[in-house]
GUTIFI-227976 format. One line per field, with one value per residue: residue in one letter; x, y, z of N, C-alpha, C, O, CB in turn. Coordinates in nm, 2 decimals, padded with zeros to 4 digits. Glycine has a CB too. Layout:
<rs>
r: [A_...]
n_east: [X_...]
n_north: [Y_...]
n_up: [Z_...]
ca_east: [X_...]
ca_north: [Y_...]
ca_up: [Z_...]
c_east: [X_...]
c_north: [Y_...]
c_up: [Z_...]
o_east: [X_...]
o_north: [Y_...]
o_up: [Z_...]
cb_east: [X_...]
cb_north: [Y_...]
cb_up: [Z_...]
</rs>
This chain:
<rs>
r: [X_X_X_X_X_X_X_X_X_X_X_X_X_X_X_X_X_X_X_X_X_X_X_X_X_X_X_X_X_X_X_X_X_X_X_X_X_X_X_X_X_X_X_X_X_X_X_X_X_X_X_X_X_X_X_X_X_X_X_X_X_X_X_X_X_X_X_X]
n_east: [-01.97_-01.78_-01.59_-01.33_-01.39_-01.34_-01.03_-00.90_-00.92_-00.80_-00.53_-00.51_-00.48_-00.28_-00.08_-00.10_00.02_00.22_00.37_00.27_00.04_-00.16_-00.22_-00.40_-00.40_-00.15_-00.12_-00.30_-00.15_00.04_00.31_00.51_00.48_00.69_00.93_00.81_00.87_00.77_00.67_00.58_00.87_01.06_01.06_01.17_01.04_00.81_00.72_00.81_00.61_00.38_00.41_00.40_00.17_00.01_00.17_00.19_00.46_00.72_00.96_01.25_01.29_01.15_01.33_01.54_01.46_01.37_01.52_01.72]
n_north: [-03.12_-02.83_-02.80_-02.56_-02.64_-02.84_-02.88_-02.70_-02.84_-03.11_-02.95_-02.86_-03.12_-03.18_-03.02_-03.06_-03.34_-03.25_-03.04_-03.08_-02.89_-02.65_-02.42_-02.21_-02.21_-02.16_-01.87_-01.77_-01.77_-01.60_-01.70_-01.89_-02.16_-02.38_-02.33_-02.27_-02.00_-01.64_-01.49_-01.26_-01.10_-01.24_-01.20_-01.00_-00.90_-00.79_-01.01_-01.23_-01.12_-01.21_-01.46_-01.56_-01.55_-01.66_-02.00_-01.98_-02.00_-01.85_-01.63_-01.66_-01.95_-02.04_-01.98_-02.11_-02.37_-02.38_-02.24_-01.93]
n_up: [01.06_00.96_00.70_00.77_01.02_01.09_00.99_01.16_01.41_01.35_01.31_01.55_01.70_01.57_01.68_01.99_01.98_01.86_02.08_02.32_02.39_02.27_02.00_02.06_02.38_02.43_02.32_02.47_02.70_02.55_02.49_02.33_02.15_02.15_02.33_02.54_02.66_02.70_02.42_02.24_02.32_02.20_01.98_01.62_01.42_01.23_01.03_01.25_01.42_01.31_01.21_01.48_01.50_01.36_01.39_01.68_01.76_01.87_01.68_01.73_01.78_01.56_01.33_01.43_01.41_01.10_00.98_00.91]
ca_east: [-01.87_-01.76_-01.44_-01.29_-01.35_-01.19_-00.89_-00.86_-00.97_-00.68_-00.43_-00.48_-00.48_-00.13_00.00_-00.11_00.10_00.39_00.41_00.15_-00.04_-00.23_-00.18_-00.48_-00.36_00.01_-00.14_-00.37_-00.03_00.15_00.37_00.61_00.46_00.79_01.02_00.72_00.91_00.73_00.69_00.68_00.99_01.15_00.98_01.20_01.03_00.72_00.70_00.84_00.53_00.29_00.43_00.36_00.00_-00.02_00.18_00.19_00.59_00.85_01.05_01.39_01.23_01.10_01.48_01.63_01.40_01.30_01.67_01.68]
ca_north: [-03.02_-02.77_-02.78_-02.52_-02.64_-02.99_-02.84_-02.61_-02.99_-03.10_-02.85_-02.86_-03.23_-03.26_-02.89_-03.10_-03.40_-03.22_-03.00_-03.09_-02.81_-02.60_-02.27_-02.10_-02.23_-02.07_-01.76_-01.69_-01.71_-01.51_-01.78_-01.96_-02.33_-02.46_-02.32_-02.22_-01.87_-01.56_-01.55_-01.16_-01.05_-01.29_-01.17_-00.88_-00.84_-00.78_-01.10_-01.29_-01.15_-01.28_-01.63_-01.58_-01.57_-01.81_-02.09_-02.01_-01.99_-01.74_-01.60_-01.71_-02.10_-02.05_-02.00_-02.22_-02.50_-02.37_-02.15_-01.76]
ca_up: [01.10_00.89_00.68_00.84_01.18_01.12_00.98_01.29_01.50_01.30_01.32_01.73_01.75_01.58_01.77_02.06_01.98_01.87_02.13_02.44_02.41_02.12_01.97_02.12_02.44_02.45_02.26_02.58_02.77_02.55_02.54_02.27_02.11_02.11_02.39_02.66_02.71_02.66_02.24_02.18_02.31_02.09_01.79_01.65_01.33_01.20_00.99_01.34_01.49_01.19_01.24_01.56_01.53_01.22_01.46_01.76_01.77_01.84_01.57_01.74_01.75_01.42_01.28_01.45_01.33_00.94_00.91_00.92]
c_east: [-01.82_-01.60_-01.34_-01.23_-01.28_-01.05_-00.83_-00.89_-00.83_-00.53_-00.41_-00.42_-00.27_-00.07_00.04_-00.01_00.23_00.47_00.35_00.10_-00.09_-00.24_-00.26_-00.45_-00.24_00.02_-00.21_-00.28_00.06_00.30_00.44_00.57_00.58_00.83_00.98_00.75_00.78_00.75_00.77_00.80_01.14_01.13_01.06_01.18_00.87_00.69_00.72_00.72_00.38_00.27_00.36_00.24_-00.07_00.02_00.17_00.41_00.62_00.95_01.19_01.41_01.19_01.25_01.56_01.55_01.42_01.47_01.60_01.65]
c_north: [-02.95_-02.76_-02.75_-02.57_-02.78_-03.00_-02.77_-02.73_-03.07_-03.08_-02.83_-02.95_-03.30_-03.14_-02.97_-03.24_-03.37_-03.15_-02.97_-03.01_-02.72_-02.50_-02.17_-02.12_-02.16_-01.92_-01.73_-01.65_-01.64_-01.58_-01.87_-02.14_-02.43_-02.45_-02.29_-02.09_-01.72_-01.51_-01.39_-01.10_-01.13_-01.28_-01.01_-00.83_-00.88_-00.95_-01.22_-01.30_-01.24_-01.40_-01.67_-01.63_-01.66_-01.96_-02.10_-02.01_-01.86_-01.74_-01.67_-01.89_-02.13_-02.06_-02.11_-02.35_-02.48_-02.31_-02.03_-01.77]
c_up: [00.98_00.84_00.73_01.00_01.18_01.06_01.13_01.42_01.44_01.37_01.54_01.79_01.73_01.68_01.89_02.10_01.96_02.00_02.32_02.47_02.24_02.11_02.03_02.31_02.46_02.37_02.37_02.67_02.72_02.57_02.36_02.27_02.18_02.23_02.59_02.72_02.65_02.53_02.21_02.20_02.26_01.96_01.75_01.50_01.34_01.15_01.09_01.42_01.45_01.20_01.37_01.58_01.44_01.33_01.58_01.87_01.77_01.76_01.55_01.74_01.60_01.34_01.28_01.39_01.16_00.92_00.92_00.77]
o_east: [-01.83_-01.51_-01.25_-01.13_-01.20_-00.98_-00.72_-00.88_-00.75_-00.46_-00.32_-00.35_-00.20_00.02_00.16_00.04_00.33_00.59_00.37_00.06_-00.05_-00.27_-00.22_-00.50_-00.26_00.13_-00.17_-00.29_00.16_00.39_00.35_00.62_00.56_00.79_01.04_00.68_00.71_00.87_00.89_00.85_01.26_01.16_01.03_01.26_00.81_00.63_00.66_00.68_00.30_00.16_00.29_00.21_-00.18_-00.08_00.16_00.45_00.58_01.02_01.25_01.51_01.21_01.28_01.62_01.61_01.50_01.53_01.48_01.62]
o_north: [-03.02_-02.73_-02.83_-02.56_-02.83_-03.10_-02.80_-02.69_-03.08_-03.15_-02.81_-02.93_-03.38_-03.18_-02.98_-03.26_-03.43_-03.18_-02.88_-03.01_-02.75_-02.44_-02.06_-02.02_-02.08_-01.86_-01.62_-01.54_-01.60_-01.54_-01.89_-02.22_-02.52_-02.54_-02.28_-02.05_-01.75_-01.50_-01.36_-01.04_-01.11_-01.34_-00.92_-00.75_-00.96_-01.01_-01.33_-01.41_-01.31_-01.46_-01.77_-01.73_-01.71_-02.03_-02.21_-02.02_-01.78_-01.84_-01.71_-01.94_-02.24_-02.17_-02.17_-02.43_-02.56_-02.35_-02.02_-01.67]
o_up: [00.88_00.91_00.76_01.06_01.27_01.06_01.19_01.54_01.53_01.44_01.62_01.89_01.79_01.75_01.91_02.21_02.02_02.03_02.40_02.59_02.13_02.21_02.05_02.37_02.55_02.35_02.40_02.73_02.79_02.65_02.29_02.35_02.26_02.30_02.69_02.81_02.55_02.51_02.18_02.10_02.27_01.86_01.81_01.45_01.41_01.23_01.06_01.48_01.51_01.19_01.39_01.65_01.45_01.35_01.63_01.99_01.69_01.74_01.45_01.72_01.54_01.28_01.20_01.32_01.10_00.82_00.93_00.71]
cb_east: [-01.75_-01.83_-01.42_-01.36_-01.49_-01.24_-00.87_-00.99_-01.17_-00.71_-00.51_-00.58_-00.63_-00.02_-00.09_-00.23_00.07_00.41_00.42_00.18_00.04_-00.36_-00.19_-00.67_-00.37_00.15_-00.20_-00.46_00.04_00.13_00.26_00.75_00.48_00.89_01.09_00.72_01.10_00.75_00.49_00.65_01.00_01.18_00.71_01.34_01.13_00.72_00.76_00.94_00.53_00.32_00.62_00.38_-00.07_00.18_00.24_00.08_00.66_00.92_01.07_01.44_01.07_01.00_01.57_01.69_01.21_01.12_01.74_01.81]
cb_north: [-03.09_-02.69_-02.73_-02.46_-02.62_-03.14_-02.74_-02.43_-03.09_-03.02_-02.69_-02.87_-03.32_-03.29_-02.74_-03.10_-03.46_-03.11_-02.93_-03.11_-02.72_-02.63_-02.24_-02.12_-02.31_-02.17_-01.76_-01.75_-01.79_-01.42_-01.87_-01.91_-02.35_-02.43_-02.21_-02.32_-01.84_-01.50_-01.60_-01.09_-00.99_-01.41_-01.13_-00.86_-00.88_-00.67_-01.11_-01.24_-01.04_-01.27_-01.69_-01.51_-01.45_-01.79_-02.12_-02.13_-02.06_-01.72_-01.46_-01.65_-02.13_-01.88_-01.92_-02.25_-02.52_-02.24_-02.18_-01.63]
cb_up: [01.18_00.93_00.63_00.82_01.29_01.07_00.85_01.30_01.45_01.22_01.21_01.81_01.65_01.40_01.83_02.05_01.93_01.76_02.04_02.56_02.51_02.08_01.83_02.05_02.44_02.37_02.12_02.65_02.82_02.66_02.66_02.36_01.91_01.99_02.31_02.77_02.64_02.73_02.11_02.17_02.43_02.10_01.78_01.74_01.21_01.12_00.88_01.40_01.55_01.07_01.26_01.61_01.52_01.03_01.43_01.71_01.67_01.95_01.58_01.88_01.84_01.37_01.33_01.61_01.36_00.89_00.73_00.97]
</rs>
Protein backbone atom coordinates (compact mmCIF):
# COMPACT_ATOMS: atom_id res chain seq x y z
CA UNK A 1 0.00 0.00 0.00
CA UNK A 2 1.24 3.20 -0.66
CA UNK A 3 2.29 5.80 1.95
CA UNK A 4 -0.08 8.07 1.19
CA UNK A 5 -2.88 5.77 1.21
CA UNK A 6 -2.18 4.39 4.73
CA UNK A 7 -2.04 7.74 6.15
CA UNK A 8 -5.39 8.65 4.46
CA UNK A 9 -6.41 4.51 5.99
CA UNK A 10 -5.10 6.10 9.09
CA UNK A 11 -6.50 9.36 9.24
CA UNK A 12 -10.19 7.71 8.54
CA UNK A 13 -9.78 4.95 10.97
CA UNK A 14 -9.15 7.47 13.93
CA UNK A 15 -11.94 10.30 12.26
CA UNK A 16 -13.98 7.13 12.49
CA UNK A 17 -13.28 6.55 16.18
CA UNK A 18 -13.40 10.03 17.15
CA UNK A 19 -16.32 10.88 15.54
CA UNK A 20 -18.35 7.66 14.01
CA UNK A 21 -17.93 8.65 10.74
CA UNK A 22 -15.04 9.85 8.19
CA UNK A 23 -14.31 13.02 6.53
CA UNK A 24 -15.18 11.97 3.03
CA UNK A 25 -18.35 10.74 4.47
CA UNK A 26 -19.74 14.15 6.10
CA UNK A 27 -18.04 16.03 3.13
CA UNK A 28 -20.62 14.16 0.64
CA UNK A 29 -23.30 15.42 3.07
CA UNK A 30 -22.14 18.69 3.33
CA UNK A 31 -22.15 18.14 6.73
CA UNK A 32 -20.02 19.19 9.93
CA UNK A 33 -17.40 16.10 11.53
CA UNK A 34 -18.12 17.18 14.85
CA UNK A 35 -21.70 18.69 15.24
CA UNK A 36 -23.48 16.71 12.11
CA UNK A 37 -25.19 20.24 11.11
CA UNK A 38 -24.72 21.56 7.75
CA UNK A 39 -20.70 22.74 7.86
CA UNK A 40 -20.75 25.66 5.27
CA UNK A 41 -23.01 27.96 6.60
CA UNK A 42 -21.02 27.92 9.63
CA UNK A 43 -17.86 28.63 7.88
CA UNK A 44 -17.77 32.52 7.69
CA UNK A 45 -14.28 32.85 6.54
CA UNK A 46 -12.28 31.84 3.98
CA UNK A 47 -9.66 30.00 6.18
CA UNK A 48 -13.09 28.39 8.08
CA UNK A 49 -13.86 27.03 4.78
CA UNK A 50 -10.10 25.53 4.12
CA UNK A 51 -10.35 23.75 7.53
CA UNK A 52 -13.29 22.64 6.32
CA UNK A 53 -11.92 20.63 3.65
CA UNK A 54 -8.58 19.81 5.39
CA UNK A 55 -10.87 18.22 8.45
CA UNK A 56 -13.88 17.84 7.69
CA UNK A 57 -15.14 20.43 10.54
CA UNK A 58 -17.03 23.61 10.62
CA UNK A 59 -15.34 26.73 11.47
CA UNK A 60 -17.71 27.41 14.55
CA UNK A 61 -16.64 23.56 15.98
CA UNK A 62 -13.23 24.31 15.01
CA UNK A 63 -13.08 27.43 17.66
CA UNK A 64 -14.73 26.19 20.09
CA UNK A 65 -12.43 23.11 20.38
CA UNK A 66 -8.72 24.73 19.16
CA UNK A 67 -9.92 28.64 20.41
CA UNK A 68 -10.66 31.48 17.86
Amino acid sequence: MPENAELEQLKDELAKSAFGVTKKEVQDKGICINCKQPALPKCHSEAGKREYRISGMCEECFDKLFGE
